[in-house]
VEXDREN-2710 file (C-alpha; in Angstrom, 1 decimal):
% VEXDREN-2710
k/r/px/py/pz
1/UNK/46.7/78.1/45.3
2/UNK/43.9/78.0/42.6
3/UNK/41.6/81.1/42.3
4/UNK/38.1/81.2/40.5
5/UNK/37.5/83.9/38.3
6/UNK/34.1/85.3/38.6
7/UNK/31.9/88.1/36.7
8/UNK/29.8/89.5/39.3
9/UNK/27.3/91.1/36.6
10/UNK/26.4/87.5/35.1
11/UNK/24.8/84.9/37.6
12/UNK/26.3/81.2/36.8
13/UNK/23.7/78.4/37.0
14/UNK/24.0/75.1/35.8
15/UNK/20.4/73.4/35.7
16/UNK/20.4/69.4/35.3
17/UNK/17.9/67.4/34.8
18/UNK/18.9/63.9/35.7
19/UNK/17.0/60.5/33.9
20/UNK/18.4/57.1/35.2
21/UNK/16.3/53.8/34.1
22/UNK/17.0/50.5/34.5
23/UNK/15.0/48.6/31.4
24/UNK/16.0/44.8/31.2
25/UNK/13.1/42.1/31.5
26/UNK/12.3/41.7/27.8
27/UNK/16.4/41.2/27.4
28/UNK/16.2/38.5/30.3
29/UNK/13.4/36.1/29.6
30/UNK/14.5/36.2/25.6
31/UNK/17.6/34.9/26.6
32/UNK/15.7/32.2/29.1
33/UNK/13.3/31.0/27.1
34/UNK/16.5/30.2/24.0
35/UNK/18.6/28.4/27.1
36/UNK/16.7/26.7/29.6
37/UNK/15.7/22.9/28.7
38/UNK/13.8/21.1/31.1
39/UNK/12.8/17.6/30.5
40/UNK/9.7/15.8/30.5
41/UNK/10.3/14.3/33.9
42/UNK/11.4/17.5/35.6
43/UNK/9.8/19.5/38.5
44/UNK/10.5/23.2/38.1
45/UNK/9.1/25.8/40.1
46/UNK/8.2/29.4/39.3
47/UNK/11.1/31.3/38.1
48/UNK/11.1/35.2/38.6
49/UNK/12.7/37.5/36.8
50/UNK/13.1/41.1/39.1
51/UNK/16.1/43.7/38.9
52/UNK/15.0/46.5/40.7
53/UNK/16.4/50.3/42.2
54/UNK/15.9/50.3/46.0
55/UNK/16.8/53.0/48.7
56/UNK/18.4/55.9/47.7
57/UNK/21.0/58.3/49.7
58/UNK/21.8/61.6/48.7
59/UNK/25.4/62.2/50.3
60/UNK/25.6/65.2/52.9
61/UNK/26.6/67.8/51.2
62/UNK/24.8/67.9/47.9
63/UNK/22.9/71.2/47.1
64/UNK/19.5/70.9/47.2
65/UNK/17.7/68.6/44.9
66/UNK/15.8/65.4/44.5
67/UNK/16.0/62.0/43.5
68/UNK/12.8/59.3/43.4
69/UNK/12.6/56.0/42.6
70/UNK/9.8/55.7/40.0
71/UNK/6.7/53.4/40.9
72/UNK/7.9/51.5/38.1
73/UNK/11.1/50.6/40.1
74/UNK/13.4/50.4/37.4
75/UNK/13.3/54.5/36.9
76/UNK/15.3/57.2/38.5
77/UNK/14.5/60.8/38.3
78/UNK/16.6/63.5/39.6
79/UNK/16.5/67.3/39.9
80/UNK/19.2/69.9/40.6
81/UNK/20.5/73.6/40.4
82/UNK/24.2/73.8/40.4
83/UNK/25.5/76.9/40.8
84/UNK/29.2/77.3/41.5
85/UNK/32.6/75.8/41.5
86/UNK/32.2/72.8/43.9
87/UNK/28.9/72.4/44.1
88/UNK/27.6/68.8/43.4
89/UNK/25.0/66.2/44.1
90/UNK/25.7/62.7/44.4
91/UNK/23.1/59.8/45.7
92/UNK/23.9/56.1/46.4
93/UNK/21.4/53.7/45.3
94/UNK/20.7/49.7/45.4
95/UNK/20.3/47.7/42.3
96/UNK/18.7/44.4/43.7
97/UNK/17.8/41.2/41.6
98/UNK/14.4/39.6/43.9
99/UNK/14.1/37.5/41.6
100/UNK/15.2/33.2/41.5
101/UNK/17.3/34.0/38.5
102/UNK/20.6/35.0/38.4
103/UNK/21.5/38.4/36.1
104/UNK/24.3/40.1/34.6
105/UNK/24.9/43.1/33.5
106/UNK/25.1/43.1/29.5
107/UNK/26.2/47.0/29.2
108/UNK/26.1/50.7/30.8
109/UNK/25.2/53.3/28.9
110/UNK/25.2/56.4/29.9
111/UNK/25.1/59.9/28.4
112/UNK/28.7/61.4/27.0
113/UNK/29.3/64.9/28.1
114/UNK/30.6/67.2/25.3
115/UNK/33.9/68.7/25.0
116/UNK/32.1/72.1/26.6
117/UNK/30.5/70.5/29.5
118/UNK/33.1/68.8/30.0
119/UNK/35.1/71.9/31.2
120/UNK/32.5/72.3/33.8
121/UNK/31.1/68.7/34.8
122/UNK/32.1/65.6/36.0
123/UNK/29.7/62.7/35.4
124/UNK/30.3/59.6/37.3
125/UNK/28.4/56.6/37.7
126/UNK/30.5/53.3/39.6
127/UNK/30.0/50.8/41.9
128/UNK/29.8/52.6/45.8
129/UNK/33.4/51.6/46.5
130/UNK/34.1/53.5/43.2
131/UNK/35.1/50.6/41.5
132/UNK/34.4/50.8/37.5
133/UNK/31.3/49.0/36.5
134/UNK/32.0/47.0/33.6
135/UNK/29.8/44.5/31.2
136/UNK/29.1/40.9/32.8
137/UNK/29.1/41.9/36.1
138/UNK/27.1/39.3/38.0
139/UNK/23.9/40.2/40.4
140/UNK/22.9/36.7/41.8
141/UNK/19.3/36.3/42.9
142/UNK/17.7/37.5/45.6
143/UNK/21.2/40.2/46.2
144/UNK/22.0/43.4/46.0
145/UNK/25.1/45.8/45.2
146/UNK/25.1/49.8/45.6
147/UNK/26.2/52.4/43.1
148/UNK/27.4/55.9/43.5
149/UNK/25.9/58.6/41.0
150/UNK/27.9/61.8/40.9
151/UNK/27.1/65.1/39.2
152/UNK/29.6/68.1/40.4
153/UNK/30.9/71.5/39.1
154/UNK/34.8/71.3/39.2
155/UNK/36.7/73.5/41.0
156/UNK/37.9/75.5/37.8
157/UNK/41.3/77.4/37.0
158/UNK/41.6/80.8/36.1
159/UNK/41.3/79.6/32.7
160/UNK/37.8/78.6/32.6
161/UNK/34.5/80.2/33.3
162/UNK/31.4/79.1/33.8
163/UNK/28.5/79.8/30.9
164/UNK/27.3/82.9/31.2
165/UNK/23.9/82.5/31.0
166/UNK/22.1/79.1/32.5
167/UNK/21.6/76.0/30.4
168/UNK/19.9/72.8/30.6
169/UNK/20.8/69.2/30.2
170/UNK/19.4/65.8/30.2
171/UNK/21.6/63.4/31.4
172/UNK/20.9/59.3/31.7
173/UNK/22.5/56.2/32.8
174/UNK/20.8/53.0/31.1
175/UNK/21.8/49.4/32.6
176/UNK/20.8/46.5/30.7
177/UNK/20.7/43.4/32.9
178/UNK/20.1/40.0/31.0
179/UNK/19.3/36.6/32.7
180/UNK/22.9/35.2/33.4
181/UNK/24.2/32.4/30.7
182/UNK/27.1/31.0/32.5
183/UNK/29.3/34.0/31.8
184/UNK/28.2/36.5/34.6
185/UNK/31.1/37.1/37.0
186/UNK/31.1/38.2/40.6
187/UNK/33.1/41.6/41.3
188/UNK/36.0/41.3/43.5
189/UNK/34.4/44.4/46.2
190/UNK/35.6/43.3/49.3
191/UNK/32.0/43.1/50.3
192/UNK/31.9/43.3/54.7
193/UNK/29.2/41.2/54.2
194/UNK/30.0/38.7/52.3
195/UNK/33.2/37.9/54.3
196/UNK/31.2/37.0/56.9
197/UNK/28.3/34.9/55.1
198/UNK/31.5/32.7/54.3
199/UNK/32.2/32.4/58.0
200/UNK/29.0/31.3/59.2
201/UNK/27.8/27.9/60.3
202/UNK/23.8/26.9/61.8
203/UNK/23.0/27.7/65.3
204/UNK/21.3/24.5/65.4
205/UNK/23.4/23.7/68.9
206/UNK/23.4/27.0/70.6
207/UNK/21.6/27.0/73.9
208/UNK/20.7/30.7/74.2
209/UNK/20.0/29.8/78.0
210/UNK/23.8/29.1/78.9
211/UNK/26.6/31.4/78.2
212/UNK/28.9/31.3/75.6
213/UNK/31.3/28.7/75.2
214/UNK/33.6/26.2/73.1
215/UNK/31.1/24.3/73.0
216/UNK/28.0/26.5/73.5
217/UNK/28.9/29.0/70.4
218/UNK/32.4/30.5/69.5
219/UNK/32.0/31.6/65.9
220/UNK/29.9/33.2/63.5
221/UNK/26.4/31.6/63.0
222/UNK/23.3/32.3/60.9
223/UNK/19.8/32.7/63.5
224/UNK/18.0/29.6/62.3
225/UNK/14.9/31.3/61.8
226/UNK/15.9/34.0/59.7
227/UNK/17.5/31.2/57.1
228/UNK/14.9/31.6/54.7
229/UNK/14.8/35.0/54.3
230/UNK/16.2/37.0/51.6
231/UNK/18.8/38.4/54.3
232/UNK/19.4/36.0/56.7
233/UNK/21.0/37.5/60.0
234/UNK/24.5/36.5/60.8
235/UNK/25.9/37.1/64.2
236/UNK/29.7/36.8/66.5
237/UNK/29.1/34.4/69.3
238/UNK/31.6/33.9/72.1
239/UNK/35.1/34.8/72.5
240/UNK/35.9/35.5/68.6
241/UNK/38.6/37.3/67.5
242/UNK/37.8/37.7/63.7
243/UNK/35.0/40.7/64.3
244/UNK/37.1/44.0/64.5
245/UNK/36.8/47.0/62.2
246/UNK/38.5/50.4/61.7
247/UNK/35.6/52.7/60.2
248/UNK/35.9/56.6/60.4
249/UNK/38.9/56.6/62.4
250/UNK/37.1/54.2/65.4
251/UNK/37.5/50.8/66.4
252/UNK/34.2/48.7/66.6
253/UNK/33.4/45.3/66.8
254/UNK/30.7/43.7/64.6
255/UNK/27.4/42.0/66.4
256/UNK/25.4/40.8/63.8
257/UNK/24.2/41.5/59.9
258/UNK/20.7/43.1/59.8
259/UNK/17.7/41.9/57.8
260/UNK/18.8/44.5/54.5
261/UNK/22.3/42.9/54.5
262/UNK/23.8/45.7/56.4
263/UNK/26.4/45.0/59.3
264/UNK/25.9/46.4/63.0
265/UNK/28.9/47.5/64.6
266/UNK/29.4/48.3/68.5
267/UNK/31.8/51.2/69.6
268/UNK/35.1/49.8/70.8
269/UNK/37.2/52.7/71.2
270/UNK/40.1/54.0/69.1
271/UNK/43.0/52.3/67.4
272/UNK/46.6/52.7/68.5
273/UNK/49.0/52.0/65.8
274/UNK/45.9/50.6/63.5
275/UNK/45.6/47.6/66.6
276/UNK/42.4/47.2/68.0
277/UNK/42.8/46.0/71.5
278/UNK/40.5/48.1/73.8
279/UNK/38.9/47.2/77.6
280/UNK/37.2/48.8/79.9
281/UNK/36.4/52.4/79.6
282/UNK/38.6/52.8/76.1
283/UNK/35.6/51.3/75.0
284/UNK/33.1/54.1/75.6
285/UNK/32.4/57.2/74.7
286/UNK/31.9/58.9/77.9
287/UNK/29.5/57.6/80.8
288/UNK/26.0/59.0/81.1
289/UNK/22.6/57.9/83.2
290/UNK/20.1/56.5/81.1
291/UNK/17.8/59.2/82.1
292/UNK/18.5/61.5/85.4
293/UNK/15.0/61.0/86.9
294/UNK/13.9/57.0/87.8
295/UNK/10.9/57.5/89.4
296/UNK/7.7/57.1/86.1
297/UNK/7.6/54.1/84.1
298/UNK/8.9/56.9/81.3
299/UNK/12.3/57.2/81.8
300/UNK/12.8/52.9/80.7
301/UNK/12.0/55.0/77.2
302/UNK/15.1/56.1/75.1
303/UNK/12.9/58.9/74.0
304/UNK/9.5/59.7/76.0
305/UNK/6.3/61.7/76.3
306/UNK/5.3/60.0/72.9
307/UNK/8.8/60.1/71.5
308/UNK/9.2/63.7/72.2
309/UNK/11.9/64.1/74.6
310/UNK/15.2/62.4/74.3
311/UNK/16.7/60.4/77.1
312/UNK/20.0/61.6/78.6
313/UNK/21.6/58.8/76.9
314/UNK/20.3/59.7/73.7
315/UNK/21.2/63.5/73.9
316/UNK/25.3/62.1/74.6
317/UNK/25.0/59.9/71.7
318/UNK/23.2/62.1/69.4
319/UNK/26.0/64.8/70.0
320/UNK/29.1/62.5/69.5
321/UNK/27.5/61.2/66.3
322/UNK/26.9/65.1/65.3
323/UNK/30.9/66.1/66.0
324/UNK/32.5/62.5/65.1
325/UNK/30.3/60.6/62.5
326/UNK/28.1/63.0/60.1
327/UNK/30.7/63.3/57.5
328/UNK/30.4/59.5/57.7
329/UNK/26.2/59.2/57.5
330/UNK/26.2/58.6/53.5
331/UNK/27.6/55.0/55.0
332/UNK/24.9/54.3/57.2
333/UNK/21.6/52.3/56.7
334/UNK/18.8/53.6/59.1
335/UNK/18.4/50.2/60.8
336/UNK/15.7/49.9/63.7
337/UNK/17.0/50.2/67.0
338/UNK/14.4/48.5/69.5
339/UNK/13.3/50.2/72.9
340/UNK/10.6/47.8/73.7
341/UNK/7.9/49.2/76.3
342/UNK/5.4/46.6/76.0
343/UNK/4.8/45.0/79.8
344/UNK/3.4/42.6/81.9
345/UNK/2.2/42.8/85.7
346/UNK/5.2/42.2/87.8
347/UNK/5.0/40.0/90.9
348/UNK/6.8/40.4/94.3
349/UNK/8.2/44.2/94.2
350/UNK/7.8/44.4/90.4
351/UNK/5.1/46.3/89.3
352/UNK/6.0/46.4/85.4
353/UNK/8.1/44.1/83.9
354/UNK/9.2/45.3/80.4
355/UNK/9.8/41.8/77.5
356/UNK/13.5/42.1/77.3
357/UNK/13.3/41.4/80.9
358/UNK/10.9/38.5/80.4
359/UNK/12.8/36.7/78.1
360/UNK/16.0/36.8/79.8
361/UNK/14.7/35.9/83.7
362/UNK/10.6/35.4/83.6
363/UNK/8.6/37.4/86.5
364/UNK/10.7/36.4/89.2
365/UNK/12.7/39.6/90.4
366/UNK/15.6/37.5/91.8
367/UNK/15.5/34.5/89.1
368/UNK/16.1/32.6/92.0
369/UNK/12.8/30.3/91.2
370/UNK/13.4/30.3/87.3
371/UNK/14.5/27.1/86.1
372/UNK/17.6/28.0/83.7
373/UNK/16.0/26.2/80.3
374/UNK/12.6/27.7/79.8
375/UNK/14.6/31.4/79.8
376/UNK/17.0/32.9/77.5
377/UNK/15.7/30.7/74.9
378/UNK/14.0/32.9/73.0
379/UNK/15.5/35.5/70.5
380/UNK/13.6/38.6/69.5
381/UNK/15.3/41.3/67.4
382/UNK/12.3/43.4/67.0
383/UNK/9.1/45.6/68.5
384/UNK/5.7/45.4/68.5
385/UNK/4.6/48.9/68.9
386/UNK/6.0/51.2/66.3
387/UNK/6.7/53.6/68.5
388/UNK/9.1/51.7/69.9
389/UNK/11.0/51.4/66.7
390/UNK/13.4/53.9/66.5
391/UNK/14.6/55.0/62.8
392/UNK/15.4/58.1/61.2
393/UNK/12.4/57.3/58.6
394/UNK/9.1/57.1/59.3
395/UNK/8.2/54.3/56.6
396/UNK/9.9/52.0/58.4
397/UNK/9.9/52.9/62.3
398/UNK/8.7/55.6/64.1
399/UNK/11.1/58.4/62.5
400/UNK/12.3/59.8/65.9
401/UNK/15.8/59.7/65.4
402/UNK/18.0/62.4/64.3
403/UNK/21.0/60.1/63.5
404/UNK/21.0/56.5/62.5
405/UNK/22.6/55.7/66.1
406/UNK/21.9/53.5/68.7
407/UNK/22.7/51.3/71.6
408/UNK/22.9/47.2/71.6
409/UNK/19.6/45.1/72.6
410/UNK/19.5/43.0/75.6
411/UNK/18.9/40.4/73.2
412/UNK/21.3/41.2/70.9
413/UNK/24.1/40.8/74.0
414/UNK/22.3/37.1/74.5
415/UNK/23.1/36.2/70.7
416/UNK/26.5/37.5/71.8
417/UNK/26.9/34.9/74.4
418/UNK/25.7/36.8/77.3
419/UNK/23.3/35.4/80.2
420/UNK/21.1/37.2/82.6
421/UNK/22.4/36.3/86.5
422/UNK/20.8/33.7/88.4
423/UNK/21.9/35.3/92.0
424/UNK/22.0/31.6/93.9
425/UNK/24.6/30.2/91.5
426/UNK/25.8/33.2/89.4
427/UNK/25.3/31.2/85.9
428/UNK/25.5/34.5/84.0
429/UNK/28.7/35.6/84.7
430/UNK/31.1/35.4/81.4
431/UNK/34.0/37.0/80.4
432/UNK/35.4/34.6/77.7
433/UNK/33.1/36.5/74.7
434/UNK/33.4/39.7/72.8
435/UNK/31.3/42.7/75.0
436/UNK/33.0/41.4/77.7
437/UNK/35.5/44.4/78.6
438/UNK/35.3/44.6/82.7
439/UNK/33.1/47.6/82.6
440/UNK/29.7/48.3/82.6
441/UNK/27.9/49.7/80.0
442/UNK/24.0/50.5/78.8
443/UNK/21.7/48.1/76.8
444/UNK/18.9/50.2/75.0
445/UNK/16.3/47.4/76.8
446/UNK/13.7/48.0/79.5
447/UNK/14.0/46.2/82.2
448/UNK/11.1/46.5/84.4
449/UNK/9.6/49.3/87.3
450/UNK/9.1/48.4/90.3
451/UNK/6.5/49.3/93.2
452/UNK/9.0/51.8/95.2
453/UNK/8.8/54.1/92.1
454/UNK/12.3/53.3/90.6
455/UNK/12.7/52.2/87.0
456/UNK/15.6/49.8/85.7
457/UNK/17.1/49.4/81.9
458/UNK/19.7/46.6/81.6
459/UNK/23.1/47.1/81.1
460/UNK/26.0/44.5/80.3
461/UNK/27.5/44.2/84.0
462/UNK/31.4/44.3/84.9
463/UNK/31.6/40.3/85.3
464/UNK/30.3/40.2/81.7
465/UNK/26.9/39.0/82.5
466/UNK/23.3/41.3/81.7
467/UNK/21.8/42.9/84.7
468/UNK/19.1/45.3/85.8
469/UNK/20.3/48.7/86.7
470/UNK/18.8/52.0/87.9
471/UNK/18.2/53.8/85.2
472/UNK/19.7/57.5/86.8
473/UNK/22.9/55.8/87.6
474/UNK/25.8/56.5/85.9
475/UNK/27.2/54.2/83.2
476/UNK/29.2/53.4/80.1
477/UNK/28.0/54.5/76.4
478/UNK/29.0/52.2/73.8
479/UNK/27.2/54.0/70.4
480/UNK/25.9/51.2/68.1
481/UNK/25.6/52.0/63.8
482/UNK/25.0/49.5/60.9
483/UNK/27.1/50.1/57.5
484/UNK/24.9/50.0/54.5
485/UNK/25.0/46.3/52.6
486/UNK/27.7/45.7/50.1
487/UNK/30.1/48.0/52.5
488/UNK/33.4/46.7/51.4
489/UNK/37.0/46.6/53.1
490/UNK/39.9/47.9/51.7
491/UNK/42.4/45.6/54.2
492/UNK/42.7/43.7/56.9
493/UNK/41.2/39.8/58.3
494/UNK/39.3/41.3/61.2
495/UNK/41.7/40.5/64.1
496/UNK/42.6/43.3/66.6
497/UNK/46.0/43.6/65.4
498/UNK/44.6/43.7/61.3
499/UNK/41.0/45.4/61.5
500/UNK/38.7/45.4/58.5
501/UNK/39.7/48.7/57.5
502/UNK/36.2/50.7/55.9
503/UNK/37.0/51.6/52.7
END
């Protein structure tokens, strides 16, 4: 066993000043305007030239520092006091090209340590998957990839001391991305993502209003009116068998990508033998109510009292996620998870009927006097009110959570291949798609309140269709995260028997 020698008289400190800038226009359209020939009779639009940083992560752990993206957006500045064997800081942060042309990397440079620091540092700067970042590496428009900064004190031998009195460096990473000549070439990462834009077909022919079928959605499908953005959302429909992942020792199954180009994964249970192959309760965590108490309007929230109590369901989730998953966070994106309160007046016994409700059945408390076309028709993967946006941050939601953890939508279960019940001829009822697992299980959705006092949330019922249910009831808790975008694999085709296994 290794030992560190230390000299109590003499405090160790390493200070670091970190400089990281990303300088390449200039390069870029010199190289353009030398290449591109256009002739007299063409029509060319504007072309864009924009290679950005973008959301930093500093990886649990790291001593206490800070890292900012400059206004500028091609700068990084970073801060830090290391002090002893082991200590380091490391952050994770996007290079995106939102621009219509095409880049490649034309070199890294980055600052050599010397034979001294050397003894003492290691200063790392690759791709997140810790692949080695190397010249021509491509970054096609309007994409993104994720690098991994690391600045740590080694654990030293008996040998080695640290300085004895503090000392300062500047350290800086330079890439120089030029517009791409025909030469750029795409890294082999294994990219989650990517494996399922491949996948993915329109949703053109979907009828959210049925269930899932052969013919009514089996597959992997872009939502048609997210084509156009710069992240279109991909989602599993039907009974797929091509959506399971191994990541931090759990089984999940994928729903859908998210509007950053992450991919949101559903708790599934854990592997036996690396197979995937859970039902029923080996799918949950534990059972909960959604809240104990049912009778205030309140409790549909997953938090309340303006976000400041946590729902009993929240409170299980949030303390799985604290002794299974936060040595896994630095993987996480901090999607929104959507508890939508807004309401309408409710007619026969309902008083409030919540929009997830309204989408799936109308007003009707029954559905019984709903004609099937005009519902279910409609997906929403979002929330008016901000508060009922639930992120860690509060730039982009309402910064209530503790954890980037959640439960599925009620419209995320429809994209799925889910239907709400129609009690006269049971037309929801489905168990040939993937959340199908014969037990029930919470949706983060309001359903509605009604006018005896009892509020409902909707859960995914045991015959596989969406149902109201009484929010103090008792029932399953499948967690839901999203893996931050260019999350790559390291094995695996995404069957139950081979799982994409998280890198």
């Amino acid at each position: 066993m290794r030992s560190i020698k230390r000299v109590s008289s003499k405090k160790r400190m390493l200070i670091l000043s970190f400089l990281m800038l990303l300088l390449c226009t200039s390069i870029g359209y010199a190289v353009l305007s030398e290449n591109l020939k256009i002739s007299s009779s063409a029509n060319v639009g504007k072309m864009t030239w924009d290679v950005r940083f973008e959301n930093i992560v500093v990886r649990e752990g790291s001593v206490n520092g800070s890292s900012t993206i400059e206004s500028d957006k091609t700068s990084i500045r970073a801060s830090l006091d290391l002090n002893k064997p082991g200590d380091y800081y490391e952050f994770y942060v996007d290079i995106v090209n939102k621009g219509s042309l095409d880049a490649k990397l034309d070199s890294l440079v980055k600052t050599a340590l010397t034979v001294a620091q050397k003894k003492y540092l290691n200063y790392t700067i690759t791709y997140k998957d810790y692949v080695e970042i190397q010249p021509n590496d491509l970054l096609i428009a309007e994409s993104r990839d994720t690098i991994r900064v690391l600045i740590e004190v080694k654990e030293l031998a008996d040998s080695f001391l640290l300085p004895d009195s503090a000392f300062h460096l500047d350290l800086e990473g330079k890439f120089n991305y030029v517009q791409n000549d025909g030469e750029g070439v795409e890294r082999s990462n294994n990219s989650l993502y990517n494996q399922i834009v491949k996948a993915t077909q329109p949703d053109t022919n979907i009828n959210f209003g049925a269930i899932s079928s052969d013919t009514n959605g089996k597959g992997v499908y872009t939502l048609s009116k997210t084509s156009n953005t710069a992240y279109p959302v991909y989602y599993y429909r039907g009974e797929v068998e091509n959506n399971n992942v191994i990541f931090a020792n759990f089984c999940w199954k994928i729903i859908r990508t998210t509007n950053t180009g992450g991919v949101k994964l559903i708790y599934n249970g854990t592997p036996s033998n690396g197979v995937c192959n859970n039902t029923g309760e080996a799918t949950e965590i534990g059972k909960s109510a959604f809240n104990t108490e049912h009778n205030d309007p309140k409790y549909v929230g997953y938090m309340y009292d303006n976000n400041t109590i946590d729902s009993t369901i929240k409170g299980a989730i949030d303390q799985w996620f604290a002794t299974n998953l936060i040595d896994y966070q630095i993987y996480l994106e901090d999607t929104p998870f959507y508890n939508e309160r807004d309401y309408v007046e409710g007619k026969s016994y309902v008083q409030l009927a919540y929009v997830p409700r309204m989408r799936i059945w109308g007003n009707d408390p029954a559905g019984e006097a709903i004609s099937q076309s005009v519902l279910n028709t409609f997906i929403k993967l979002g929330a008016t009110e901000k508060g009922d946006i639930f992120t860690v941050s509060s730039e982009i939601g309402n910064g209530a959570l503790t954890y980037p953890v959640g439960l599925i939508t009620s419209d995320e279960m429809v994209l799925a291949g889910g239907r709400g019940s129609i009690n006269t001829e049971n037309l929801g009822e489905n168990k040939k798609y993937y959340l199908y697992t014969g037990a029930w299980y919470w949706s983060i959705s309001p359903c509605y309140y009604n006018k005896e006092s009892i509020a409902y949330a909707i859960r995914a019922h045991t015959q596989g269709y969406i149902s109201p249910t009484l929010v103090s009831y008792s029932g399953g808790i499948r967690p839901v995260v999203s893996l931050y975008s260019g999350t790559s694999y390291q094995s695996g085709n995404g069957t139950s028997n081979s799982p994409y296994r998280i890198n």
